[in-house]
C-alpha positions in Angstrom: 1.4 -66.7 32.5 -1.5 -65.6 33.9 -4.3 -64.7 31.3 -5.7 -61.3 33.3 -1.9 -60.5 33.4 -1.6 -61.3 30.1 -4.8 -58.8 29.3 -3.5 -56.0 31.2 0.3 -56.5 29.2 -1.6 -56.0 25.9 -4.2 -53.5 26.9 -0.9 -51.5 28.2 0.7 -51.6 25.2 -2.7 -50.7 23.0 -3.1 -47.9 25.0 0.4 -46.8 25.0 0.2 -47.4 21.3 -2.8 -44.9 20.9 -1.3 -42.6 22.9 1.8 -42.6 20.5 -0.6 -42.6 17.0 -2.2 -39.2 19.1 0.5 -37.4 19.5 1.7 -38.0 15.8 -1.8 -36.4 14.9 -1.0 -33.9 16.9 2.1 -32.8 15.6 0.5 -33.2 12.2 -2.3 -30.6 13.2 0.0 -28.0 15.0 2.4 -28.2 11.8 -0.1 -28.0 9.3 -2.2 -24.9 11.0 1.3 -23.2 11.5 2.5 -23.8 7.7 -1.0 -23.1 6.1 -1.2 -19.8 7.9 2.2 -18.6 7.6 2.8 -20.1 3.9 2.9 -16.9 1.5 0.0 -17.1 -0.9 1.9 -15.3 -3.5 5.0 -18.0 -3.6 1.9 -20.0 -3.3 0.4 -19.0 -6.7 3.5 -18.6 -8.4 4.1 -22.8 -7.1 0.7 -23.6 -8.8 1.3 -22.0 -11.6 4.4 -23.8 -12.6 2.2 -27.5 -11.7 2.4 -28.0 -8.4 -1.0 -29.4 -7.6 0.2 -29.6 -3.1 0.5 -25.4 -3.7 -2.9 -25.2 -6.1 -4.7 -27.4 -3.3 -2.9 -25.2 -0.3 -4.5 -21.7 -1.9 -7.9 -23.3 -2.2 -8.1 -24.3 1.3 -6.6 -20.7 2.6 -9.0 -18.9 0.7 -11.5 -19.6 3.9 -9.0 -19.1 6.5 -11.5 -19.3 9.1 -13.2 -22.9 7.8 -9.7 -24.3 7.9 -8.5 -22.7 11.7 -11.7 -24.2 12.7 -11.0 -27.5 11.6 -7.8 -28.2 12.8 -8.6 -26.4 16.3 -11.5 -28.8 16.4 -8.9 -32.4 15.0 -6.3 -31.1 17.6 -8.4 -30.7 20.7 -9.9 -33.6 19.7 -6.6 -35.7 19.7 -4.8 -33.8 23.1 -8.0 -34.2 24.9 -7.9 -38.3 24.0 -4.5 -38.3 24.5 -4.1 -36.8 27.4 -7.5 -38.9 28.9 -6.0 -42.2 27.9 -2.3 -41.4 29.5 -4.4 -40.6 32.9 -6.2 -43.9 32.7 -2.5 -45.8 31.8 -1.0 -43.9 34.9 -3.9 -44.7 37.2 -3.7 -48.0 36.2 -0.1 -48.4 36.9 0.4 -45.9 39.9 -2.5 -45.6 41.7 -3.9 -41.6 42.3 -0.3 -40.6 42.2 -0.4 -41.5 38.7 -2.9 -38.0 37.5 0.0 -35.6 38.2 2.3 -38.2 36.6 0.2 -38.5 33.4 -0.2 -34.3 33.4 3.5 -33.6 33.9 4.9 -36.0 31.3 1.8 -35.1 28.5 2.4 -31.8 28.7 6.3 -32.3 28.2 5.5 -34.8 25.1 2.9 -32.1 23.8 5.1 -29.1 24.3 7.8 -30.4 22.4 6.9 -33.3 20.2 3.1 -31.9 19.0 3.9 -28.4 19.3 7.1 -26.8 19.3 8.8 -29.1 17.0 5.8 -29.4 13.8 5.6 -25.5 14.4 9.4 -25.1 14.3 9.6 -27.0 10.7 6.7 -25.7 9.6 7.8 -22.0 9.9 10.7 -22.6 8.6 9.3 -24.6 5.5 6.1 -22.8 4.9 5.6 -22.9 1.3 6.8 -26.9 1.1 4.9 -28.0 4.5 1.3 -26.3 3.0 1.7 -28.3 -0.1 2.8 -31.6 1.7 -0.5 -31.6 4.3 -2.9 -29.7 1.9 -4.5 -33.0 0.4 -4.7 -34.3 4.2 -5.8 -31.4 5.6 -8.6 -31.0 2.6 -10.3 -34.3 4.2 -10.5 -33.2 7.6 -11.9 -29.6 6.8 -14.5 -31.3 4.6 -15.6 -33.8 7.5 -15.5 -31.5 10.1 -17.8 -28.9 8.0 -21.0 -28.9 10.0 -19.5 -29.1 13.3 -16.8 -25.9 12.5 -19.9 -24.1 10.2 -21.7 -24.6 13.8 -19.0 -23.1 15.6 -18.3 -20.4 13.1 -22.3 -19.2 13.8 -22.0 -19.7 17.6 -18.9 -17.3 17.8 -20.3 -14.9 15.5 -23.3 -14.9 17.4 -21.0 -14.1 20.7 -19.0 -11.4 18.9 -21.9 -9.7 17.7 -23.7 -9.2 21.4 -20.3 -7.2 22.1 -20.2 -5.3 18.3 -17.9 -7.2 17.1 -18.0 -7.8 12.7 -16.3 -10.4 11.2 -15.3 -9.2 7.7 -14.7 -11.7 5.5 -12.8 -9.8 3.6 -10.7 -8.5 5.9 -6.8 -10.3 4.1 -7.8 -8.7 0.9 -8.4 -5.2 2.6 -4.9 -5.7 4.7 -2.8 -6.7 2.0 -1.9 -3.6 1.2 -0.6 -2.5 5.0 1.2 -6.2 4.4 3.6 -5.1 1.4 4.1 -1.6 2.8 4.9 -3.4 6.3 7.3 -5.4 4.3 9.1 -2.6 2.3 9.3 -0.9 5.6 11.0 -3.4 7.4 13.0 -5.0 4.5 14.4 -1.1 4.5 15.6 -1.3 7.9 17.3 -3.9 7.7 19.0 -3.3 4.7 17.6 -5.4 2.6 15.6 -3.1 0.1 16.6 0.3 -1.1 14.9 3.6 -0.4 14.5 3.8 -3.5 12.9 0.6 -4.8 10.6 1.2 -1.5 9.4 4.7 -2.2 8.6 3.5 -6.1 6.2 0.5 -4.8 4.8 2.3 -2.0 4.4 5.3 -4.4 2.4 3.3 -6.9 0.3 1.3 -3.8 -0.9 5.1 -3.0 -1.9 6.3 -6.1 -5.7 4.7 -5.5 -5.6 7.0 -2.4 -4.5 9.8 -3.2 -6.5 12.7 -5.7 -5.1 15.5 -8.2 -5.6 17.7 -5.8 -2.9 16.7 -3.9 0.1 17.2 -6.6 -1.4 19.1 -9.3 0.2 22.4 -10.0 -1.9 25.3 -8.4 -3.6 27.5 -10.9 -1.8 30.5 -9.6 1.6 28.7 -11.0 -0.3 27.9 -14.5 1.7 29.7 -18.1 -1.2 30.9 -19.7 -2.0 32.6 -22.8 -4.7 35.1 -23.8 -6.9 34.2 -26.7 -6.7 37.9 -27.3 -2.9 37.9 -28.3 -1.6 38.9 -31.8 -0.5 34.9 -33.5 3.7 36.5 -33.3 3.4 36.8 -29.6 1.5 33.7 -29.0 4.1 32.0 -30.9 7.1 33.8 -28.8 5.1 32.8 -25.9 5.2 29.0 -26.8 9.0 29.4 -27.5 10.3 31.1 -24.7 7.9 28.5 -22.4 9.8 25.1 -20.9 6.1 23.5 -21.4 5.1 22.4 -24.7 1.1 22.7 -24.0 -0.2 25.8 -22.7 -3.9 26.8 -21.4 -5.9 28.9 -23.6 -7.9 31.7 -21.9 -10.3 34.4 -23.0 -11.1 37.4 -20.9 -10.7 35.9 -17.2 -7.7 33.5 -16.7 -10.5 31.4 -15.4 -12.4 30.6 -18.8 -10.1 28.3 -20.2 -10.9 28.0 -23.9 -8.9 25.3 -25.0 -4.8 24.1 -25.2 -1.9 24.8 -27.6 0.4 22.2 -28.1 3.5 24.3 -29.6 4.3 21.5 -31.9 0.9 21.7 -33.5 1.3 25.9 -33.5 4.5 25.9 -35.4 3.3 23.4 -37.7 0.0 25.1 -38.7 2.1 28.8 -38.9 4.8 27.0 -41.2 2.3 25.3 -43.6 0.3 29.2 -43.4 3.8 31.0 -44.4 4.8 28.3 -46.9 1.3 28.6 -48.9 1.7 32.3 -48.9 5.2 32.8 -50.0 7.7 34.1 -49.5 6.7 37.5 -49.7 3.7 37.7 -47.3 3.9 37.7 -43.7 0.6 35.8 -43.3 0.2 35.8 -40.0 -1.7 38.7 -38.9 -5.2 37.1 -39.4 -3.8 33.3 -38.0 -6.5 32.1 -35.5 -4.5 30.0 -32.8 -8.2 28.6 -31.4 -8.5 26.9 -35.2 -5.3 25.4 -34.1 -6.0 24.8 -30.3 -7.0 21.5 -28.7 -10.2 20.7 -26.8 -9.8 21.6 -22.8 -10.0 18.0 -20.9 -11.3 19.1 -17.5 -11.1 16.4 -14.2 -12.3 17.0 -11.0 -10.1 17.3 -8.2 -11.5 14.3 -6.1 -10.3 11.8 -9.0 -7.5 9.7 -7.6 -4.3 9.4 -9.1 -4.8 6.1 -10.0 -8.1 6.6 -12.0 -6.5 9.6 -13.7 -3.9 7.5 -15.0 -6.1 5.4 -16.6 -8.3 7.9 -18.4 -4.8 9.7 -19.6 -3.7 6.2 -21.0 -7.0 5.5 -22.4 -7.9 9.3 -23.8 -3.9 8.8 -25.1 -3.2 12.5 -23.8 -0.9 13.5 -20.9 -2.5 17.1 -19.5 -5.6 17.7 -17.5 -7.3 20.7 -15.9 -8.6 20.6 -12.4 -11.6 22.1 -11.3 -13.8 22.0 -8.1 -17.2 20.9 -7.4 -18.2 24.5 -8.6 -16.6 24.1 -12.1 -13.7 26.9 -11.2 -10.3 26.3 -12.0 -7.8 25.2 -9.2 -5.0 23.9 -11.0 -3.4 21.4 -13.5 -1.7 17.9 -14.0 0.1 15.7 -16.3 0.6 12.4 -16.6 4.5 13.0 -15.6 3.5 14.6 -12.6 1.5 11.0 -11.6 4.4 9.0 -12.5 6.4 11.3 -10.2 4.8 9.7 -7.5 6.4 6.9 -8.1 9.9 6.9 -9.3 10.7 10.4 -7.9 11.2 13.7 -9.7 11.3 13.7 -13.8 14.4 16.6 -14.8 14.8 17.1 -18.7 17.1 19.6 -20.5 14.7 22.9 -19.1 14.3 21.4 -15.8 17.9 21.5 -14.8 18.3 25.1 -13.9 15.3 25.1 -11.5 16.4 25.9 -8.0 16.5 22.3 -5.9 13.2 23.2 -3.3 15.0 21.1 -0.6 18.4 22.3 0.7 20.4 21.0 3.7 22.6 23.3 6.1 26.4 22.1 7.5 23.9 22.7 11.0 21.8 20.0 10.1 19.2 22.0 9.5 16.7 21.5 6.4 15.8 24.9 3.7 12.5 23.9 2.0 10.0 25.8 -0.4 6.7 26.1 1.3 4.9 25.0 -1.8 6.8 21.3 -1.7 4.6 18.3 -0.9 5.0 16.8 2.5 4.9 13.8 0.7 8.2 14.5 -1.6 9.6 16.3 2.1 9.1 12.7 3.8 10.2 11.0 0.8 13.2 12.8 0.3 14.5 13.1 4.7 12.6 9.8 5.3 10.8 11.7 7.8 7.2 10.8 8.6 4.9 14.5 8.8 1.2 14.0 8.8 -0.2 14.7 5.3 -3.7 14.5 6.4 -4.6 17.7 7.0 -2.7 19.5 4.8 -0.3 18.9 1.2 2.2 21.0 1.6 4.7 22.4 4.1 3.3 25.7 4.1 -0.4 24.3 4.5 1.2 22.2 7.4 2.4 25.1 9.3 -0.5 27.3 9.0 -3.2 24.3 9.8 -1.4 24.0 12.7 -0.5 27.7 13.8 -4.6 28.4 12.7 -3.0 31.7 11.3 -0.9 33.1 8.4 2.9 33.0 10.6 5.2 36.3 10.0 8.8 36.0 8.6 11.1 35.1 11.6 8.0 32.9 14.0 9.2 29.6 15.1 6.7 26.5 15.6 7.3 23.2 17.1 5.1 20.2 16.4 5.2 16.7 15.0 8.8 16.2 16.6 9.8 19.4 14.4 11.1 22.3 14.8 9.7 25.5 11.9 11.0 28.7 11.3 9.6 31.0 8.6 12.1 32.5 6.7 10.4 34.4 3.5 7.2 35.4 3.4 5.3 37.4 0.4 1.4 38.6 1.1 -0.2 35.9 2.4 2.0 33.3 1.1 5.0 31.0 3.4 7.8 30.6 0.6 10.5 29.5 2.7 10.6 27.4 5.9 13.5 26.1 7.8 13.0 22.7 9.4 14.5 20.4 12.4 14.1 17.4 13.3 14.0 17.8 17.2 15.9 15.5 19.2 13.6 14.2 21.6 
């Protein structure tokens, strides 16, 4: 045999052979950028904690998503560019000029499916188990790579920031939350999760957004009683009330002067009676403020999930709201916070309150124009802005910029709102459709 044919045989076959090796690489980098990117990081952690060193390594390496895009961009370029350079040469070599559009039409067929679609399709499907398998791998070639992607990574910065573009590098940790409540949302559609498990976690993901102000009962709404009183009627006041702690006020209902809790009235006014006998009232000269808690005051910017935190850690459960000039808007309890997230709290002197949401056999919704948007949405899975506004009635006038009479109809927000009661300035009762658009 000839010995230049002979060289040409084996450099064909080398070449051939690279060409083969490349494409595995390839396929490696296409799978692992797909299954290190879509891998969850929570199965991820929950993996590494049980001992899995593949899932420990894979969260490490996420952790600077950036670093690692840039390195496997940069290790599969680097293999399609050789690849595809050698197969030209080998096609040249064999078919003349001809042999370019050969070499392009048969690399991009062995690229498209063997070192893209086919890694990408396993890897997707196998997240989790891929990220663990190529983590160690994948470790090496984002550490060798370093200065060329840290280069890169300074370079497109640089770019970005001629146009006003910020990289945040905390911009996962930010989105996580629109990640859950994306989820929940579409885990709901398709029947997967109940409304009601998704209202309770998205309910409990809102609480650091949301203040007091937002669900605390209005001060106009507040059972008071006045320091003033006689101890008899103070204590009929506390019996006849379905609250068991009551505001304290002397002269103007706004100069609240401490809180009764009933239990600790009826305990102080039975130890009075039982140390004067039988035969003495001993009540006339009671003083309920000896009796009376300290006032706990918040202001109504705190959010919900701050106010949590200083109810569990002050180990009390009722708050008064004030605004930035110290006067009173209104008051909140801890059950009111956990309202927002497992839905309304009915006892034994709850059940006789008049339902504020009411459906008609037209379709047609009855509401209370103090209810929250928020518990409106949650309870029609309807989706009114809340922004400007917390409840119904605030809704309507913000967007009517006036006080409407009984029997105006407004349209906005895909709705359709009718006043039905009215009292002073006040919108008790609204009718609402959802307008078919």
């Amino acid at each position: 045999m000839d010995p230049s044919s002979q060289l040409i045989d084996t450099a064909f076959w080398i070449t051939a052979g690279a060409i083969l090796g490349l494409l595995v690489l390839s396929a490696f980098f296409s799978g692992s950028e797909t299954a290190l990117t879509a891998a969850s990081r929570g199965k991820l952690k929950t993996q590494a904690e049980k001992g899995s060193k593949g899932a420990e390594r894979a969260l490490k390496i996420t952790e600077d998503s950036e670093r690692l895009i840039g390195a496997v961009l940069l290790g599969n370029n680097l293999v399609n560019i050789l690849a595809a350079s050698l197969a030209t040469a080998l096609f040249t070599r064999v078919f003349g000029e001809s042999g370019v559009a050969l070499a392009t039409l048969v690399m991009t067929a062995l690229v498209l499916v063997f070192a893209e679609v086919l890694p990408k399709t396993y890897a997707i499907t196998n997240s989790e188990r891929a990220a663990s398998l190529v983590a160690a791998p994948i470790h090496v070639v984002v550490t060798v790579f370093s200065p060329i992607v840290n280069f890169v990574r300074f370079l497109v910065r640089g770019v970005l920031g001629l146009f006003g573009v910020k990289i945040d590098p905390d911009s996962h940790i930010m989105a996580m939350r629109e990640e859950i409540a994306g989820a929940l949302q579409l885990g709901h559609s398709e029947g997967v999760v109940e409304k009601e498990d998704r209202d309770r976690i998205l309910g409990a993901l809102d609480l650091g957004d949301r203040t007091v102000e937002e669900i605390m009962l209005h001060r106009s709404q507040i059972e008071m009683i006045d320091a003033s009183l006689p101890p008899l009627d103070v204590l009929q006041l506390c019996l006849e009330s379905a609250h068991t702690r009551l505001p304290i006020f002397s002269g103007q209902p706004e100069n609240i002067v401490g809180v009764m809790h009933a239990k600790d009235l009826l305990r102080a006014m039975y130890a009075r009676r039982s140390a004067q006998g039988d035969g003495e009232d001993g009540l006339e000269d009671f003083d309920i403020m000896g009796v009376a808690m300290k006032p706990y005051f918040v202001p109504e910017t705190t959010t919900l999930d701050e106010q949590m935190r200083q109810f569990l850690r002050r180990s009390t459960h009722f708050a008064l709201v004030v605004d930035e000039y110290g006067s009173l808007e209104g008051l909140i309890t801890l059950e009111d916070i956990l309202e927002e997230i497992v839905g309304e709290i009915t006892d034994e002197f709850d059940i006789d309150e008049d339902d504020p949401l009411r459906r008609t056999d037209a379709g047609d919704v009855i509401v209370e124009g103090a209810m929250t948007i928020r518990d409106l949405n949650r309870a029609t899975d309807w989706t009114l802005p809340d922004e400007e506004a917390n409840t119904v009635a605030g809704l309507v006038i913000h967007e009517a910029q006036s006080i409407p009479n009984q029997g105006q109809i407004f349209s906005f927000h895909g709705f359709r709102f009718e006043i039905i009661e009215r009292q002073d300035n006040r919108i008790t009762k609204l009718k609402i459709r959802k307008l078919l658009i």
